[in-house]
C-alpha positions in Angstrom: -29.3 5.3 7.0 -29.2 6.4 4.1 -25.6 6.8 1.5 -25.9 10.3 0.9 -26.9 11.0 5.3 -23.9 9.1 5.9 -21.7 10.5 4.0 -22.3 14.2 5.3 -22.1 13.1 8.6 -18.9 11.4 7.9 -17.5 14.6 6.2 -19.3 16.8 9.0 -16.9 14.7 11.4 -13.5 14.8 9.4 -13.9 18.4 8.7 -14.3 18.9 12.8 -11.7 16.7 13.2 -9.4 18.7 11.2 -10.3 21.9 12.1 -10.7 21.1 16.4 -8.0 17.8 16.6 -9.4 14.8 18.4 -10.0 16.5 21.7 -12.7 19.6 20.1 -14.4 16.3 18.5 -18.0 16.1 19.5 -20.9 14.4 18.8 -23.3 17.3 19.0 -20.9 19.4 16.8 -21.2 16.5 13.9 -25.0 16.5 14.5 -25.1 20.1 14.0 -23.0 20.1 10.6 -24.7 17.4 9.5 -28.2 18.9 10.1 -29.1 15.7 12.1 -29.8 15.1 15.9 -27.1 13.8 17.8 -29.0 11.0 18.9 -29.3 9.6 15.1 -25.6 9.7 15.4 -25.3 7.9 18.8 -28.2 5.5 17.5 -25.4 3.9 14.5 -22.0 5.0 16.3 -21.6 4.7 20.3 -19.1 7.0 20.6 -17.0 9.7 18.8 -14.3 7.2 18.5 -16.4 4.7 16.7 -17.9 7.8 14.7 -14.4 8.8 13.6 -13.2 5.0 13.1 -15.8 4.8 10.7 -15.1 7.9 8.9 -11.5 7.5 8.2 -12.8 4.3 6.2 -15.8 4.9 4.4 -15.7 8.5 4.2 -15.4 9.6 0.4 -12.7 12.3 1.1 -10.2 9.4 1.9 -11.4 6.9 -0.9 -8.9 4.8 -2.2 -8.4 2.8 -4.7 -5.1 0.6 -5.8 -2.9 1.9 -8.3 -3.1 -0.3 -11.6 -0.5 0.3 -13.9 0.7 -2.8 -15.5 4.0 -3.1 -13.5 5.1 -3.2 -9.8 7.1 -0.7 -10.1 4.3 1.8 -11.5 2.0 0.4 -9.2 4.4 1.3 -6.2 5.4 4.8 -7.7 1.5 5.5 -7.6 1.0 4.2 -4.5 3.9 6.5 -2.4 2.2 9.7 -5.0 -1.3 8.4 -3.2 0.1 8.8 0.1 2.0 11.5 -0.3 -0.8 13.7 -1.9 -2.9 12.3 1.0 -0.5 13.7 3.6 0.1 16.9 1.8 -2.9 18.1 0.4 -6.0 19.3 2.1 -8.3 18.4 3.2 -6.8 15.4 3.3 -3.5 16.0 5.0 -5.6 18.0 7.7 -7.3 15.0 8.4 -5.0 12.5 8.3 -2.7 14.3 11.0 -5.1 15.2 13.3 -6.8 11.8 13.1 -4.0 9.5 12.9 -2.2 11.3 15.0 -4.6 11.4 17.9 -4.5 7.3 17.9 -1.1 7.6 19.5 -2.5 9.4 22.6 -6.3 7.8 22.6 -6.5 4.0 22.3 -10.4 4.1 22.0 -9.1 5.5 18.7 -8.6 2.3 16.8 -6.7 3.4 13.8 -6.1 -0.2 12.6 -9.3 -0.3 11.0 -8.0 2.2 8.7 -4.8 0.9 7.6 -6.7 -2.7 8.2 -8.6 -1.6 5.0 -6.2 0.4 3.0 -3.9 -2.9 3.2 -6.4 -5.1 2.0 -6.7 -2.9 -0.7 -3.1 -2.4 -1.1 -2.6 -6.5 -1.3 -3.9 -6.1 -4.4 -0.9 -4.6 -6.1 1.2 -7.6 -5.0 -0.8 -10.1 -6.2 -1.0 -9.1 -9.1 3.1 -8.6 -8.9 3.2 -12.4 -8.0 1.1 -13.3 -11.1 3.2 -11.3 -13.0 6.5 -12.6 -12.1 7.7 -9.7 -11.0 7.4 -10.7 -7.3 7.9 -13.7 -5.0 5.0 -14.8 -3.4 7.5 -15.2 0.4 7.7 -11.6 0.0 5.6 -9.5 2.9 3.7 -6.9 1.3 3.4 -5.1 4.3 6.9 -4.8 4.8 6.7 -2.9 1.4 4.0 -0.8 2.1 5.3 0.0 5.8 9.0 0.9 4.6 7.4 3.1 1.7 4.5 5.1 3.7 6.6 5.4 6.6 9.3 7.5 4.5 6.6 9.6 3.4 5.2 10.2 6.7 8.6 10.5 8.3 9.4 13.4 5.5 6.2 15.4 5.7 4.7 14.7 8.9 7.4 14.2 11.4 10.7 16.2 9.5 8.2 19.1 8.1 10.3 18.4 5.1 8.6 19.1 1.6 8.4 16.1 -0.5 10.1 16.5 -3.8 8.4 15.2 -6.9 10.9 13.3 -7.5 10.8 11.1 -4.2 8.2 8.3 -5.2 10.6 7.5 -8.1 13.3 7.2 -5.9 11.7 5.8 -2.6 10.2 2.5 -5.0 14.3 2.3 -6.9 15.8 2.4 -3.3 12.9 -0.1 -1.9 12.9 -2.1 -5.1 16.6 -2.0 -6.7 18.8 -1.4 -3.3 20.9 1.3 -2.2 
């Protein structure tokens, strides 16, 4: 298929996810905002599950790449920004909600792809720490990242709290230098 198909078809299906939630999700409604038959879809995605899997990681509305800025710190400060402009800002908090959210209630939904990916991207930043010297290599980077992105999602998503400019500064000092 080709980039430029795919990539309608994968906005076509965050869009719909955003605007219906998991449940209004349909195949024929992606084919007919994508302008292509619904068996085209079914013919590289088996189900609207894998349709959606797929979209939360290549779609180009949720790229991602790893914060570089010469320091740990930075890197981490950039990274809670990233995730907190990516659950408060449409379209990508729209999606993010509605999409994530619907893995609690429908396993078929395997959201681990998606954070599969964004921590392999993620590792990055910690690596790079290590080589540094800014980090130990026993530390689990996962740990970080979990600790950091749950506080933003626990804020915005689950509190309804607005997040305060300030709070990647102070999320990565409380993470990095203790309480």
């Amino acid at each position: 298929m080709a980039p430029r198909k795919q990539q309608e078809i994968f906005d076509a299906t965050l869009r719909l996810v955003a605007e219906k939630g998991y449940d209004g999700l349909t195949v024929e409604g992606v084919a007919e905002r994508s302008g292509v038959n619904k068996t085209t879809i079914y013919r590289w995605w088996p189900s609207k599950a894998a349709l959606l899997g797929a979209a939360l990681v290549e779609a180009d509305v949720l790229g991602f790449e790893p914060p570089d800025t010469g320091s740990l710190r930075g890197d981490l400060v950039a990274l809670v920004e990233g995730i907190k402009r990516l659950l408060t800002e449409p379209p990508g908090s729209d999606i993010a909600v509605a999409a994530l959210g619907a893995a609690v209630r429908h396993p078929e939904l395997d959201a681990r792809r998606f954070f599969a990916d964004r921590f392999a991207r993620e590792r990055e930043i910690f690596e790079r720490a290590v080589r540094r010297g800014e980090l130990k290599q026993s530390v689990d980077p996962m740990l970080i990242v979990d600790l950091l992105a749950g506080a933003v999602w626990m804020r915005t998503v689950f509190r309804g709290l607005r997040m305060t400019d300030d709070f990647p500064v102070e999320a990565v000092a409380a993470l990095l230098d203790g309480i």
